[in-house]
C-alpha positions, 0 to 999 in steps of 0.5 A: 500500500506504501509503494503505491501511494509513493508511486502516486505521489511521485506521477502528480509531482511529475505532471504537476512539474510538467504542466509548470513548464510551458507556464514561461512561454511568453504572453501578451495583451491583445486589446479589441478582440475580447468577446463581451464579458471575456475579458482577462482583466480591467477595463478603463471602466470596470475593475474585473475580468469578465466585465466588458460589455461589448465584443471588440470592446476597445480598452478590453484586452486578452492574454494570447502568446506573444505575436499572435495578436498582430495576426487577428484582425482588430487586435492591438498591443495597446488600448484604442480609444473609443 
């Protein structure tokens, strides 16, 4: 019983270092392409994630990997006025 609950232990440290890894891969926000209330983050008018009130709202941003964002149409790496 020892023997497989240390095995256990040792698989879920293992998966769990795993799953830590790609965690460094690098990230950027991407402004206007947010569907409403799928926000990552605050807005210039709400202080939550989830929070935006209209698609491609232009201060709502989402997290995406680094370089995606100039690839889809709308997005931006600042925030638009309006």
């Amino acid at each position: 019983m020892k023997t497989t609950a240390i095995i256990a232990s040792a698989l879920i440290a293992a998966i769990a270092v795993a799953g830590t890894a790609g965690a460094q891969d690098k990230t950027e926000k991407c402004y206007g392409v947010a569907k409403a209330g799928k926000n990552d983050c605050q807005t210039a008018t709400s202080s939550c994630s989830g929070t935006s009130k209209k698609d491609a709202q232009a201060d709502a941003w989402i997290s995406v990997p680094a370089g995606l964002c100039a690839k889809i149409v709308g997005g931006s790496t600042a925030a638009k006025k309006g």
